[in-house]
C-alpha positions, -999 to 999 in steps of 0.1 A, spaced: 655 376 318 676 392 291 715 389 294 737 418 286 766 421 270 762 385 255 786 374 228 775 345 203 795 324 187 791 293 161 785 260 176 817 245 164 830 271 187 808 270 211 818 231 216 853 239 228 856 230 265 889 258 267 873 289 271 838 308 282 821 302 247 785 307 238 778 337 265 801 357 279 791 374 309 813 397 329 799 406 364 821 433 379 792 450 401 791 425 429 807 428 457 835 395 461 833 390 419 865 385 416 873 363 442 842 343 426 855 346 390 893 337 401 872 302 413 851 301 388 884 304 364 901 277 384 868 251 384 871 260 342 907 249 344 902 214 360 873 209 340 894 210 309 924 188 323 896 161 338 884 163 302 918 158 284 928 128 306 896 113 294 908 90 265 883 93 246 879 129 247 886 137 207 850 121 206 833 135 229 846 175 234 819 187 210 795 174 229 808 194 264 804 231 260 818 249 293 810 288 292 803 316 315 767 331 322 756 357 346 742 326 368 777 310 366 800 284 355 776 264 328 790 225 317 764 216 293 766 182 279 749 189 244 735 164 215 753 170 187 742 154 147 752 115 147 762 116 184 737 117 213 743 114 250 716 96 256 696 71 238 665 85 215 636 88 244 655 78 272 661 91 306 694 69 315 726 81 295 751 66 274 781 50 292 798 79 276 778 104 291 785 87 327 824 88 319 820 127 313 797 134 346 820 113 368 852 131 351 836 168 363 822 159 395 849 160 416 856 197 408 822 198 416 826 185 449 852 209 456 835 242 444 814 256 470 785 266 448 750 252 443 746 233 411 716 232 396 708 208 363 683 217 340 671 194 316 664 202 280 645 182 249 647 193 209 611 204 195 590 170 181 578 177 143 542 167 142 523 151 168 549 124 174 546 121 210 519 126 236 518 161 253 539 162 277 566 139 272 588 168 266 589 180 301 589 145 315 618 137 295 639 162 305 638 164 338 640 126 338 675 133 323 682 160 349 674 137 379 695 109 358 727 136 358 719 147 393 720 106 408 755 100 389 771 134 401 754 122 438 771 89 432 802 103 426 805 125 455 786 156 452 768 161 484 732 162 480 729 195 500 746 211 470 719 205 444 699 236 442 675 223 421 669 199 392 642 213 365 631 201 329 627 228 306 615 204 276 619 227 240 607 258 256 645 272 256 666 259 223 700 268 218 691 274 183 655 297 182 657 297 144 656 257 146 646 239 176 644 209 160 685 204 161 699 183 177 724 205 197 691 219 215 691 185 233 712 191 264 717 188 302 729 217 316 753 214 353 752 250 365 777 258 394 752 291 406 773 325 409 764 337 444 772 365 462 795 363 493 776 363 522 773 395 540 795 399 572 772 400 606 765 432 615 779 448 645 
């Protein structure tokens, strides 16, 4: 499904956790939007302040990209050259990578949204790997992200789904071998309000 109105912008940009950066959707059609952007605005807000108390966080905001879609709030914790969140071929993250999850989830825990985490691998040059071992590997790293937000509060009711996309959606088309195409995605899902019962 195509976005509209999508603006692009470098990756260095894209890495900032301060604003909506690599799409920027604005949904002014449904009904209740704005009650849903003024929390999606607020969830953005103490995202970034969990982030900044994080000590470490000169290291590791590139590798946090927070930005709007038309599905919704998007925290995508994102591979970047010489820094990985998670070991080469491995489904368990860095301790790094644990720090970050347990700094977002409990804004997590107090937005009423789904979340869904999707689980994305870099294309493999040559026949490195068996077939296969893309799609396994990223939602292995999906259900990894999903168990540490679950351990740190978010109810499991709230996950909407957990899905492993392996390279078939890179960041980067033009080169999915980069390493910023390695990702986890946290979605907090932009609903619509539920309709009031009829009389």
């Amino acid at each position: 499904r195509k976005m509209q109105n999508v603006e692009k912008v470098s990756p260095d940009q894209a890495a900032s956790v301060s604003v909506p950066t690599k799409y920027v959707q604005r949904d002014t059609q449904s009904e209740g939007s704005q009650m849903a952007d003024r929390g999606f605005t607020t969830a953005a807000a103490t995202l970034r302040q969990a982030l900044q108390e994080m000590p470490e966080i000169a290291e590791i905001s590139r590798n946090v990209v927070v930005e709007e879609t038309a599905e919704g709030r998007d925290i995508q914790i994102v591979d970047q050259d010489g820094r990985s969140m998670f070991p080469e071929g491995a489904a368990l993250p860095y301790e790094r990578t644990r720090k970050v999850v347990a700094a977002i989830a409990p804004t997590l825990r107090r937005m009423p949204n789904r979340v869904r985490v999707t689980g994305h691998t870099s294309s493999i040059r040559g026949a490195a790997r068996e077939r296969g071992a893309g799609w396994k590997l990223s939602t292995d790293r999906a259900v990894a992200i999903r168990d540490l937000l679950a351990n740190s509060g978010v109810p499991d009711d709230r996950f909407e789904s957990i899905i492993g996309k392996a390279d078939t959606q890179p960041v980067f088309p033009d080169d999915p071998f980069l390493a910023p195409n390695r990702r986890v995605s946290i979605l907090l899902v932009r609903e619509a309000p539920p309709l009031p019962p009829s009389k």
